[in-house]
mmCIF file of the C-alpha atoms, coordinates in Angstrom:
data_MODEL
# 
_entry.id   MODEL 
# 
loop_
_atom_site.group_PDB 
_atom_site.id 
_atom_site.type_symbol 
_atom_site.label_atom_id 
_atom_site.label_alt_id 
_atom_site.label_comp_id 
_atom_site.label_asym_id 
_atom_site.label_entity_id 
_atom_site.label_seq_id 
_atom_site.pdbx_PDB_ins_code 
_atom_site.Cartn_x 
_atom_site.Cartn_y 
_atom_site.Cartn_z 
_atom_site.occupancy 
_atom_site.B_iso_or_equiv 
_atom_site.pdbx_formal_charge 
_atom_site.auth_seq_id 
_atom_site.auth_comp_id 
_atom_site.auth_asym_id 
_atom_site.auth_atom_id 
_atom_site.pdbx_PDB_model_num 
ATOM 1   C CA . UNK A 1 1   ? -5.722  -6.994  24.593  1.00 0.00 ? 1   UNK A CA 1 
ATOM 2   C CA . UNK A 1 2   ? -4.831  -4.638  21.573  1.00 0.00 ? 2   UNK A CA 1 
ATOM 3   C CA . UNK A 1 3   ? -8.188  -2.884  19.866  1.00 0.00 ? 3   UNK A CA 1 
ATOM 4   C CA . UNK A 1 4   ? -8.155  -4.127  16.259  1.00 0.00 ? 4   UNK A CA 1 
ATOM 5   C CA . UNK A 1 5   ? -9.232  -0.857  14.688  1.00 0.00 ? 5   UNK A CA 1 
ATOM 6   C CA . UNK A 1 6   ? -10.016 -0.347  10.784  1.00 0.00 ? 6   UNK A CA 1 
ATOM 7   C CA . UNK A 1 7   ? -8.846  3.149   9.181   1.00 0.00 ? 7   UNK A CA 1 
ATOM 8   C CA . UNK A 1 8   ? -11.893 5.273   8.023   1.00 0.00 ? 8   UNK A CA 1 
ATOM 9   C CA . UNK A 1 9   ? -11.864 5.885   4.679   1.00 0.00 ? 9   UNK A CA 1 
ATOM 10  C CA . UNK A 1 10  ? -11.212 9.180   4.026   1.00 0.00 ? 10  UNK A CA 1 
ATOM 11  C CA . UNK A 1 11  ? -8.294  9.070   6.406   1.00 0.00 ? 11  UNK A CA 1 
ATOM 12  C CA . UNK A 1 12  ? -7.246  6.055   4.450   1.00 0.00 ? 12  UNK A CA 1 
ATOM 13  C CA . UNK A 1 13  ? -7.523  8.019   1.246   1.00 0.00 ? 13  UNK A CA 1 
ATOM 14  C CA . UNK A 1 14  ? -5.544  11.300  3.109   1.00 0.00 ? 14  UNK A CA 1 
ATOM 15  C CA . UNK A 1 15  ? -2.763  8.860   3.573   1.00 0.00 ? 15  UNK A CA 1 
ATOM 16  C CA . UNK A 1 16  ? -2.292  7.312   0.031   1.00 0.00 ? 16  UNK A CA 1 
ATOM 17  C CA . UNK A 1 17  ? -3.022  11.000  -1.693  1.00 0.00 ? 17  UNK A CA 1 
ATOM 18  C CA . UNK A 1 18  ? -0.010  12.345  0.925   1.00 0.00 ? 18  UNK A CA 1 
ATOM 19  C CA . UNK A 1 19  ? 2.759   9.585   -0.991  1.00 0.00 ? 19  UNK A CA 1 
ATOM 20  C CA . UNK A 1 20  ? 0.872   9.570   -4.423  1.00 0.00 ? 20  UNK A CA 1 
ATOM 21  C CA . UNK A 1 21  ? 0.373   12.778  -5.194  1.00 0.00 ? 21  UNK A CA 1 
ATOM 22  C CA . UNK A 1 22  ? 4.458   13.690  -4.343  1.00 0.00 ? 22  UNK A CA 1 
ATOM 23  C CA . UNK A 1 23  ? 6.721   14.917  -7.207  1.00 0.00 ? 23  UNK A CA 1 
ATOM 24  C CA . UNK A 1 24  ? 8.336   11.808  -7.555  1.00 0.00 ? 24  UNK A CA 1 
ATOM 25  C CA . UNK A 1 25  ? 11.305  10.998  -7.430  1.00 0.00 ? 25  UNK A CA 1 
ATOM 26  C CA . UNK A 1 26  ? 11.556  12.510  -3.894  1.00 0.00 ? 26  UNK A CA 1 
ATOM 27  C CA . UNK A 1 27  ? 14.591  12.611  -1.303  1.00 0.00 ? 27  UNK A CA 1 
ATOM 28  C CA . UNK A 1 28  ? 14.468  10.881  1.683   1.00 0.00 ? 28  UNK A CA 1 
ATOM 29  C CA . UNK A 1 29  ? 14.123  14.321  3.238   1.00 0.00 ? 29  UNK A CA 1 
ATOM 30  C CA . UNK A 1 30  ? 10.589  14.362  1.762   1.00 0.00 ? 30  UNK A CA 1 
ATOM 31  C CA . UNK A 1 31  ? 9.891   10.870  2.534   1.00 0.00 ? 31  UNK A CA 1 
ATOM 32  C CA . UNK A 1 32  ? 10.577  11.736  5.932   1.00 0.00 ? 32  UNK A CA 1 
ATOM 33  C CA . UNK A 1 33  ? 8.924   14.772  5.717   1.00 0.00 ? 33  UNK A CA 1 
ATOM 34  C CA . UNK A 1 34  ? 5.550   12.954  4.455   1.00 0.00 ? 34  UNK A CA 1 
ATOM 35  C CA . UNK A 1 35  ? 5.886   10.599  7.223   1.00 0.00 ? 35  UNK A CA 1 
ATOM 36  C CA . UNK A 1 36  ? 6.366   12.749  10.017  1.00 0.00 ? 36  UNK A CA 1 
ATOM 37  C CA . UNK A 1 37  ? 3.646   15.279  8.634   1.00 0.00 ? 37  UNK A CA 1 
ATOM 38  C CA . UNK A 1 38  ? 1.036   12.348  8.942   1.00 0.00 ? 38  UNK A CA 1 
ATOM 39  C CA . UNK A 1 39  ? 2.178   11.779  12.557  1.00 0.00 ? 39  UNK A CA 1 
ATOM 40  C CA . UNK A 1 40  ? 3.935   8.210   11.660  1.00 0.00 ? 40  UNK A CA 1 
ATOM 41  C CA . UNK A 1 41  ? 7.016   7.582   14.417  1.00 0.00 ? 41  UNK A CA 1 
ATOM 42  C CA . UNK A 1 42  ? 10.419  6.559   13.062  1.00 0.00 ? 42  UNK A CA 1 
ATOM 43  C CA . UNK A 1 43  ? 12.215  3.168   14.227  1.00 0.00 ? 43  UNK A CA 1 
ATOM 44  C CA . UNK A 1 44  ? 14.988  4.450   16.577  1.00 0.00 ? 44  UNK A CA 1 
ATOM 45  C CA . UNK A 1 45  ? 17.521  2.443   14.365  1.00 0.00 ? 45  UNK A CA 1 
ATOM 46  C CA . UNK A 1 46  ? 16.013  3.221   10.842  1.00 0.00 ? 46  UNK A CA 1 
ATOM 47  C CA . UNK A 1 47  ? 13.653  5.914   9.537   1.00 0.00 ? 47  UNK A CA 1 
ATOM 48  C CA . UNK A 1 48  ? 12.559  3.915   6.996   1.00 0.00 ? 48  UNK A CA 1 
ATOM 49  C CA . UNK A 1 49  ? 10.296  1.442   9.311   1.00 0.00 ? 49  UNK A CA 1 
ATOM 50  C CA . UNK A 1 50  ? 7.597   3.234   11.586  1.00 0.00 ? 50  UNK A CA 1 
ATOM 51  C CA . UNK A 1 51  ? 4.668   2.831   13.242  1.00 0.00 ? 51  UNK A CA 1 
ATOM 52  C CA . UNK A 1 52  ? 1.276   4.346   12.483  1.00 0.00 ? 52  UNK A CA 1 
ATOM 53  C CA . UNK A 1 53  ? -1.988  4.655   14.885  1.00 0.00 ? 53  UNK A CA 1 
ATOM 54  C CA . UNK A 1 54  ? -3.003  1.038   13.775  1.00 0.00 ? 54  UNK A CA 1 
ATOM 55  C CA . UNK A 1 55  ? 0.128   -0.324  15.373  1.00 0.00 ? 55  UNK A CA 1 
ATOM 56  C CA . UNK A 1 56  ? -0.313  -3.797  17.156  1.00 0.00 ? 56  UNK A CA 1 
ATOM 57  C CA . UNK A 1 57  ? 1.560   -3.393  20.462  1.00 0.00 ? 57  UNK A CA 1 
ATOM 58  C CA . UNK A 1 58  ? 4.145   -0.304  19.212  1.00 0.00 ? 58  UNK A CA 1 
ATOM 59  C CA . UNK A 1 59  ? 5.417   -2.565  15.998  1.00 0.00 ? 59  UNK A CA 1 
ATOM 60  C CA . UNK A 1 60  ? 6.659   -1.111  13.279  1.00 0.00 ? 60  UNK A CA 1 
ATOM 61  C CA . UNK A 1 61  ? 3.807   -1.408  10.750  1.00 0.00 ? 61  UNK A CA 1 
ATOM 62  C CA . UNK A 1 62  ? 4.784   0.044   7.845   1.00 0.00 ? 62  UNK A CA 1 
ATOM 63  C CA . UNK A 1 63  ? 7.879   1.052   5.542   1.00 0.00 ? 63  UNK A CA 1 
ATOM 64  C CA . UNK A 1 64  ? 9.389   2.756   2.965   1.00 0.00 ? 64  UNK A CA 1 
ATOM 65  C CA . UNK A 1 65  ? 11.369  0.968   -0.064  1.00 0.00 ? 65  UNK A CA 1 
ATOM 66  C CA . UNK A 1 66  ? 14.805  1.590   -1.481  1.00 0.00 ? 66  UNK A CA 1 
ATOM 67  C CA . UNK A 1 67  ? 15.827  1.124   -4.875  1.00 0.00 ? 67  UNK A CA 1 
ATOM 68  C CA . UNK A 1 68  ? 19.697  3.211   -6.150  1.00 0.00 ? 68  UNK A CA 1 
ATOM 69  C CA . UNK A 1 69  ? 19.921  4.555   -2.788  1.00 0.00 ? 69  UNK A CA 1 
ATOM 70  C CA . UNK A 1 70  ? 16.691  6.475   -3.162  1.00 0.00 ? 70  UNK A CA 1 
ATOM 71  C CA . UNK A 1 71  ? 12.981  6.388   -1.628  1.00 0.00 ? 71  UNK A CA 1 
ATOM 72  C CA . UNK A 1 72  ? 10.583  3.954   -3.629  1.00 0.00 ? 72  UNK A CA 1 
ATOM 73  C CA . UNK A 1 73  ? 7.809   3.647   -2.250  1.00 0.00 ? 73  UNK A CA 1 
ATOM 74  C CA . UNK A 1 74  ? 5.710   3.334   0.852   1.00 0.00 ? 74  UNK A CA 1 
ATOM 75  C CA . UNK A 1 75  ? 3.777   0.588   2.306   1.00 0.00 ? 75  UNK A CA 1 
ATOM 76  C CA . UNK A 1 76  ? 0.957   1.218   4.322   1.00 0.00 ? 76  UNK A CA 1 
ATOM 77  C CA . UNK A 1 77  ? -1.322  -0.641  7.136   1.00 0.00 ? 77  UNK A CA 1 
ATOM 78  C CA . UNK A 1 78  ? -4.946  0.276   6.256   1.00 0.00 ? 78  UNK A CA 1 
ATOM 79  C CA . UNK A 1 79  ? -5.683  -1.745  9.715   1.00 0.00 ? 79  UNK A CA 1 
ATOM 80  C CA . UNK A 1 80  ? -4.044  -3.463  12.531  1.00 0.00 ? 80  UNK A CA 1 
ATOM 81  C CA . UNK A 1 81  ? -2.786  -7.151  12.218  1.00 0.00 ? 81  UNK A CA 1 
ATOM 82  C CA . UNK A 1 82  ? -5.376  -9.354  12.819  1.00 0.00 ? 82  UNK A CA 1 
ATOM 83  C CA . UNK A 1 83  ? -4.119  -12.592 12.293  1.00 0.00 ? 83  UNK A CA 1 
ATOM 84  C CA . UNK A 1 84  ? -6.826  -14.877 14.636  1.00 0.00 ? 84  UNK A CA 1 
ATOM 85  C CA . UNK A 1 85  ? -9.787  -13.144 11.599  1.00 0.00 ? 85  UNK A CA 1 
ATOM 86  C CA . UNK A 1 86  ? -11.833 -15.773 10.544  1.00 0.00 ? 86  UNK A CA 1 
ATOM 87  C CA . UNK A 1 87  ? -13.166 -15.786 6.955   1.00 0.00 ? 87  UNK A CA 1 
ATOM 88  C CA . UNK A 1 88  ? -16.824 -14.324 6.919   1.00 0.00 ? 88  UNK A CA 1 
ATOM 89  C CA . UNK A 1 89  ? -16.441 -13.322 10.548  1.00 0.00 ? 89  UNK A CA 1 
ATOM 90  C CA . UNK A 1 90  ? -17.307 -9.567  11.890  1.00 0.00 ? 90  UNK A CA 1 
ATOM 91  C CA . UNK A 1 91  ? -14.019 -8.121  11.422  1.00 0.00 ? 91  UNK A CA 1 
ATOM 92  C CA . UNK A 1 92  ? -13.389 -9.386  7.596   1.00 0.00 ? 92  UNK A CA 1 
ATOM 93  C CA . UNK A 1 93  ? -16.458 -7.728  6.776   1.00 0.00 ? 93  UNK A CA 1 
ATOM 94  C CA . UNK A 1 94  ? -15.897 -4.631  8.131   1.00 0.00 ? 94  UNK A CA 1 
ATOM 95  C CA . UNK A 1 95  ? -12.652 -5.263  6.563   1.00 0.00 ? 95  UNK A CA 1 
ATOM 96  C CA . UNK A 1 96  ? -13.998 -5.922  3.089   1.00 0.00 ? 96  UNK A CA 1 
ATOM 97  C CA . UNK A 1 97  ? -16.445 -3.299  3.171   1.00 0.00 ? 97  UNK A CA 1 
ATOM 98  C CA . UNK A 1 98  ? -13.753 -0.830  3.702   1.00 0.00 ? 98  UNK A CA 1 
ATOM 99  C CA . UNK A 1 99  ? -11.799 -2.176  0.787   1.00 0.00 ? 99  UNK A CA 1 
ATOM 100 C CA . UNK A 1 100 ? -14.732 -1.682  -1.203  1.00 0.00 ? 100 UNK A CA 1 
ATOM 101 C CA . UNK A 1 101 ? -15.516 2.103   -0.260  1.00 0.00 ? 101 UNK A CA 1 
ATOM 102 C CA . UNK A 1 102 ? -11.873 3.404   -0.413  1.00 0.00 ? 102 UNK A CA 1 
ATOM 103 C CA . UNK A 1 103 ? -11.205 1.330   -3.651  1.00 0.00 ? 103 UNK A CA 1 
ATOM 104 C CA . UNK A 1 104 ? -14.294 3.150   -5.018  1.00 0.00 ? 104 UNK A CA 1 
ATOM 105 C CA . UNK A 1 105 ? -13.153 6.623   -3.978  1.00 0.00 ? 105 UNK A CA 1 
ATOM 106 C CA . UNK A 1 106 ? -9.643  5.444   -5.558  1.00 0.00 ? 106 UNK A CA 1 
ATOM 107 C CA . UNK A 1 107 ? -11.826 4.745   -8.900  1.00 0.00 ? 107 UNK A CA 1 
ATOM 108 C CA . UNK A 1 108 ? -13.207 8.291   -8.830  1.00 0.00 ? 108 UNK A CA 1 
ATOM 109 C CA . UNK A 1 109 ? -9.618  9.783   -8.147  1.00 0.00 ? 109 UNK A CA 1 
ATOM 110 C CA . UNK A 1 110 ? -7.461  7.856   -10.285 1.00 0.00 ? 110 UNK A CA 1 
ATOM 111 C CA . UNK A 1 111 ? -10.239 5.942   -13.188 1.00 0.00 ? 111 UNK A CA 1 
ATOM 112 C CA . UNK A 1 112 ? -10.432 2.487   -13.271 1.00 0.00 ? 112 UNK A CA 1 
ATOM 113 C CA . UNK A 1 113 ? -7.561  0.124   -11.515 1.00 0.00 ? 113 UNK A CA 1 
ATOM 114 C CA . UNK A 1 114 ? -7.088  -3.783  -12.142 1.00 0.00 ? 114 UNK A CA 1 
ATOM 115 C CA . UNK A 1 115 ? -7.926  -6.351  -10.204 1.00 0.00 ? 115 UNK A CA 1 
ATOM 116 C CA . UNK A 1 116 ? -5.924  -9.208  -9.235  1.00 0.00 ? 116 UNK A CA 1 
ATOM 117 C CA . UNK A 1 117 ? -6.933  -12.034 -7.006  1.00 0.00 ? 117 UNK A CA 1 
ATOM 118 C CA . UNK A 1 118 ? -10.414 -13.211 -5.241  1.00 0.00 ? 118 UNK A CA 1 
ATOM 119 C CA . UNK A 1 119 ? -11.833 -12.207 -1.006  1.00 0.00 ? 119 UNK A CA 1 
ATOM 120 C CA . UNK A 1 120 ? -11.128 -15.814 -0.744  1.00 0.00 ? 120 UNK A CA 1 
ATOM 121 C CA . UNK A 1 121 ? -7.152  -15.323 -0.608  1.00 0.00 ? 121 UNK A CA 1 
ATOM 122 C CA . UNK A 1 122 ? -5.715  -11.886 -1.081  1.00 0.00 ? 122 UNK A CA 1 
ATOM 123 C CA . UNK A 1 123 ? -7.834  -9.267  -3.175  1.00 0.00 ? 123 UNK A CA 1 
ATOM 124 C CA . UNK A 1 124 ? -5.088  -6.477  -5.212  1.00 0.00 ? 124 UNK A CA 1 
ATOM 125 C CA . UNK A 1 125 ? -6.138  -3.298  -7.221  1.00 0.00 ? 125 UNK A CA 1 
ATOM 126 C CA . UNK A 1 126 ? -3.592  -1.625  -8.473  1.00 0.00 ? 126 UNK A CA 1 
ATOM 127 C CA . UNK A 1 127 ? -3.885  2.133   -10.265 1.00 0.00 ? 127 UNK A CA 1 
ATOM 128 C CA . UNK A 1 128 ? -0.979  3.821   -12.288 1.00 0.00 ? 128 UNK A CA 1 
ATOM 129 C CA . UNK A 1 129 ? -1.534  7.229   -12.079 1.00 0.00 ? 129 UNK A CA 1 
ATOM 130 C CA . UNK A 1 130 ? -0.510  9.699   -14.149 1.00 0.00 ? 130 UNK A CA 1 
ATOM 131 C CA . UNK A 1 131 ? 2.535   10.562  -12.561 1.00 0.00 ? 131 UNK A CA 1 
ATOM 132 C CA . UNK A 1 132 ? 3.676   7.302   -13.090 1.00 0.00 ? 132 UNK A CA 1 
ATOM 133 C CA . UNK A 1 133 ? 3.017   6.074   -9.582  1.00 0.00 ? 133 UNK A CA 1 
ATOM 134 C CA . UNK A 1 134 ? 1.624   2.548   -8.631  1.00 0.00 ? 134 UNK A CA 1 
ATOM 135 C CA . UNK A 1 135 ? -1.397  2.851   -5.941  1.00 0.00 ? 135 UNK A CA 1 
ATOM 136 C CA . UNK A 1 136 ? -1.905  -0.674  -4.728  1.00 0.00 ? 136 UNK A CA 1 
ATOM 137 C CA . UNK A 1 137 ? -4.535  -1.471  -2.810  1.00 0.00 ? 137 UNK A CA 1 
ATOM 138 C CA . UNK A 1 138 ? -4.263  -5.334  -1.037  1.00 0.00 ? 138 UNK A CA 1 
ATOM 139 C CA . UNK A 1 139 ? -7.049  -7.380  1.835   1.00 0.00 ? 139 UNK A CA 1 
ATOM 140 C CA . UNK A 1 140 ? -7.384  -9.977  2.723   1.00 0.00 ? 140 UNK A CA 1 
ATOM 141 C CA . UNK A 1 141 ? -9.725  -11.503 5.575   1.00 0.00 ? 141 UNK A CA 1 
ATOM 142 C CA . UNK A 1 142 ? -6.881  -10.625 8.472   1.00 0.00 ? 142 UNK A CA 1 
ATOM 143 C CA . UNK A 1 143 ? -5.505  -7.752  6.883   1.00 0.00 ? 143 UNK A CA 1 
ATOM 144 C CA . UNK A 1 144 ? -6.126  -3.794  4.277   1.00 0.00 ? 144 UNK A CA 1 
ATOM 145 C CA . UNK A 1 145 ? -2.658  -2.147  3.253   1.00 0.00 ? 145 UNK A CA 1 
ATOM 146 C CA . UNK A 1 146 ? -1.608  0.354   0.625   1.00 0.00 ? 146 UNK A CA 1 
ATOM 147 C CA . UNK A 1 147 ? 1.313   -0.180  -1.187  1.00 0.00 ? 147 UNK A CA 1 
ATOM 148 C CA . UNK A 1 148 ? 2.653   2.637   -3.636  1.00 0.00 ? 148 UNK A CA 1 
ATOM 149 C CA . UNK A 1 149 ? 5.987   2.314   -5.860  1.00 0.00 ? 149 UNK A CA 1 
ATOM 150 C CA . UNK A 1 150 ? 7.685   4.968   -7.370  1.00 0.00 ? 150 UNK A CA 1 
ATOM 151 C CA . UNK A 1 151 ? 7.651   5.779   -10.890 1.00 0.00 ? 151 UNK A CA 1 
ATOM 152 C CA . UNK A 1 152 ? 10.750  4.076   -11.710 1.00 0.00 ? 152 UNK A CA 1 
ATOM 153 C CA . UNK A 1 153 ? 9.302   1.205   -9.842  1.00 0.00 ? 153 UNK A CA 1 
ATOM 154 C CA . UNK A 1 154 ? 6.393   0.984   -12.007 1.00 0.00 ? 154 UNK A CA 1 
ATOM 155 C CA . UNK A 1 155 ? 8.406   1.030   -15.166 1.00 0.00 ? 155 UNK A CA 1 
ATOM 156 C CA . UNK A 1 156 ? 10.694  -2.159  -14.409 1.00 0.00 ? 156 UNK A CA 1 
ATOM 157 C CA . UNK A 1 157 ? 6.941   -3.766  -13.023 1.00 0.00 ? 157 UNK A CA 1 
ATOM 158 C CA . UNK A 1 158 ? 5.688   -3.001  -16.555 1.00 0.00 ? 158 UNK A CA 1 
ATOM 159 C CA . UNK A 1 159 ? 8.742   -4.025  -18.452 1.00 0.00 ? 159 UNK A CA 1 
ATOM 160 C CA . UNK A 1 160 ? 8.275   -7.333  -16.573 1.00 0.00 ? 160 UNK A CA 1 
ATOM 161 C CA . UNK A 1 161 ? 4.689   -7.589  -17.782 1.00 0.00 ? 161 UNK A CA 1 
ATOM 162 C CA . UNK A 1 162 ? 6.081   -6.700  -21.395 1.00 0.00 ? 162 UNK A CA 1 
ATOM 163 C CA . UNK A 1 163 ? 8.279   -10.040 -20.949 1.00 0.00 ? 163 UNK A CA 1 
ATOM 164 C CA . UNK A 1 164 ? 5.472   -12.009 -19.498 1.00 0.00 ? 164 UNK A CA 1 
ATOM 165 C CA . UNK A 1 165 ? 3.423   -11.508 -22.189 1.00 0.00 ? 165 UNK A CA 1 
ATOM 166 C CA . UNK A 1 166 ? 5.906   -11.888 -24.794 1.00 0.00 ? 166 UNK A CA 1 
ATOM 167 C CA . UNK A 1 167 ? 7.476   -14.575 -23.542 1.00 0.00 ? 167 UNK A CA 1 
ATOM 168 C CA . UNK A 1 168 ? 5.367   -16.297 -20.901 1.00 0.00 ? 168 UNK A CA 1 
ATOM 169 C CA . UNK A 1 169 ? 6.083   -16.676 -17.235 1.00 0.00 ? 169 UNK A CA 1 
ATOM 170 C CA . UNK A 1 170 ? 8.660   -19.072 -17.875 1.00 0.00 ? 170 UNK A CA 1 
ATOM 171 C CA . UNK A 1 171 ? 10.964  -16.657 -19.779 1.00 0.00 ? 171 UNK A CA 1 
ATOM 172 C CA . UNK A 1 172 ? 14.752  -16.043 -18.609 1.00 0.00 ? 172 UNK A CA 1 
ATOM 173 C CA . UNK A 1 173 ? 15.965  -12.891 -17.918 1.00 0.00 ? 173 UNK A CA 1 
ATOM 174 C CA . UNK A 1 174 ? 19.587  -12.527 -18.141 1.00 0.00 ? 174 UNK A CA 1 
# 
């Protein structure tokens, strides 16, 4: 049996300041760099895809995006899988009240994010810092990740809001 384990919070917060806080755009030799620095392994086949100390059973659990050939963005676990968590059981709310405590220290980094979503489905906070980068924090009752996108990224993401709201979210784009 694999130990489900939860990140601590500041350890949580070391790895999302390590990506966010990067002169983006970066090379890959940087995204590397970031990922061996916080002692993440590589896949043997692709660099992109490694594993961190919340790996369930050695799988690759988390990755770094491509867009034009470069880095970005990074995805990262915040815990281990736990797909048998039950709703209101233990584990969620150790899970939540992690959420909750690095989402606060996020708030008192980076101001206030937005919220997206409800604890009974998937509960998203998202920052734009001032570099441009997205911080995204996402739980649900099985699972705590990071996601951060690159500025350029976060530009199309807002031009798509721009359309959404101008158009609504059945608009074409051709």
């Amino acid at each position: 049996m694999t130990e489900m384990k939860i990140l601590p919070v500041e350890r949580a917060i070391e790895w999302i300041r390590a990506w966010a806080e990067l002169d983006w755009p970066i090379t890959w030799e940087t995204a590397y760099a970031t990922r061996d620095k916080l002692g993440w392994k590589p896949a043997p086949d692709d660099g992109r895809f490694f594993t961190t100390e919340l790996s369930t059973n050695g799988q690759e659990d988390g990755h770094m995006s491509r867009l034009h050939g470069q880095c970005s963005g990074v995805s990262i676990p915040l815990c281990s899988r736990n797909l048998q968590a039950e709703p209101n059981s233990p584990w969620s709310s150790s899970l939540w009240q992690a959420y909750d405590a690095t989402a606060d220290t996020l708030t008192q980094l980076y101001g206030t994010g937005k919220q997206t979503g409800d604890r009974s489905d998937v509960l998203q906070t998202d920052w734009i810092l001032n570099n441009q980068v997205t911080v995204s924090l996402l739980a649900s009752s099985k699972i705590m990740r990071a996601m951060l996108d690159s500025p350029e990224v976060t530009a199309i993401d807002q031009q798509e809001l721009y359309y959404i709201e101008k158009y609504g979210e059945d608009y074409v784009d051709d």
